[in-house]
C-alpha positions as CSV (number, residue, x, y, z in Angstrom):
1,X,-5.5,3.0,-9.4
2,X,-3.1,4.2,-12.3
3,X,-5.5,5.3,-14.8
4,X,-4.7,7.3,-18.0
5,X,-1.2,8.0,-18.6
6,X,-0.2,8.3,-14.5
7,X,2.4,5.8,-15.1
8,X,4.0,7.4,-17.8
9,X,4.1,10.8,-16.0
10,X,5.4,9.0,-12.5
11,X,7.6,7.2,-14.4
12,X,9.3,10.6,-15.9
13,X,8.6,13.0,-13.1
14,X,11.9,12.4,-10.7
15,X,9.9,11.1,-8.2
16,X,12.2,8.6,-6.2
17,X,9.4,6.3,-5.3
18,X,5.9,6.4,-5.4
19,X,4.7,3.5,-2.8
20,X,0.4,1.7,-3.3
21,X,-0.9,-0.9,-1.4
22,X,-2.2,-4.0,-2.9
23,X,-5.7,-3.1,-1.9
24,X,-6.2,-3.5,-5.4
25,X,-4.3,-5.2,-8.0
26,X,-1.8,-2.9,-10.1
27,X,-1.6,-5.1,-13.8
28,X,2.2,-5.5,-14.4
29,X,2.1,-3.1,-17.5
30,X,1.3,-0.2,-15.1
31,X,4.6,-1.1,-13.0
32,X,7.7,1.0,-13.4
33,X,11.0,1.1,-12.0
34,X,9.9,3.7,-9.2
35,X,6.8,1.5,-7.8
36,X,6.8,-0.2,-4.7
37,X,4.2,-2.0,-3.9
38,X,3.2,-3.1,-0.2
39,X,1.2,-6.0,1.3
40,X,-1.6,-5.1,3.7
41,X,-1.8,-8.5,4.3
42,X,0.2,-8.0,8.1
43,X,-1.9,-5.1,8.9
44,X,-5.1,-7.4,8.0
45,X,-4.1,-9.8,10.0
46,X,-3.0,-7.7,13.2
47,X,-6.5,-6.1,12.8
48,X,-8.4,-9.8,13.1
49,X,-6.0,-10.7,16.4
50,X,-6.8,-7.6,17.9
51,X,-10.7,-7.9,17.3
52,X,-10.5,-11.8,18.9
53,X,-8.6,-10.4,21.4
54,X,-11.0,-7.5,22.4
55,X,-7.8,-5.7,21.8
56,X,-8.2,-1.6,19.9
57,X,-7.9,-1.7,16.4
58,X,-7.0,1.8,17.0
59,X,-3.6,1.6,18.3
60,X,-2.5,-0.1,14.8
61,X,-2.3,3.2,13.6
62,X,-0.8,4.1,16.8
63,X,3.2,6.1,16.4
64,X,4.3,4.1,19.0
65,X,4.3,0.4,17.0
């Protein structure tokens, strides 16, 4: 969560990009040019097949995918 003045001080620190998920929603007057947001929404859904499929959960987080 951007609380305070983060945005500000991302905004103006030279960071290239600062990258959240949108485990939680960002309101769009925290958004600044730098922000990227990300869906988990594929890495949800790859979680749920791999439960039905008594497949590992695990190997999401694998280096290999």
């Amino acid at each position: 969560m951007l609380t305070g003045d983060a945005t500000e001080r991302l905004s103006s620190s030279g960071i290239q990009e600062v990258v959240l998920t949108d485990t939680l929603p960002i309101p769009e007057e925290k958004h600044f040019t730098q922000l990227k947001v990300q869906s988990i929404a594929p890495l949800v859904a790859r979680a749920i097949n791999e439960i039905f499929a008594d497949g590992s959960v695990t190997s999401l987080f694998d280096d290999r995918h």
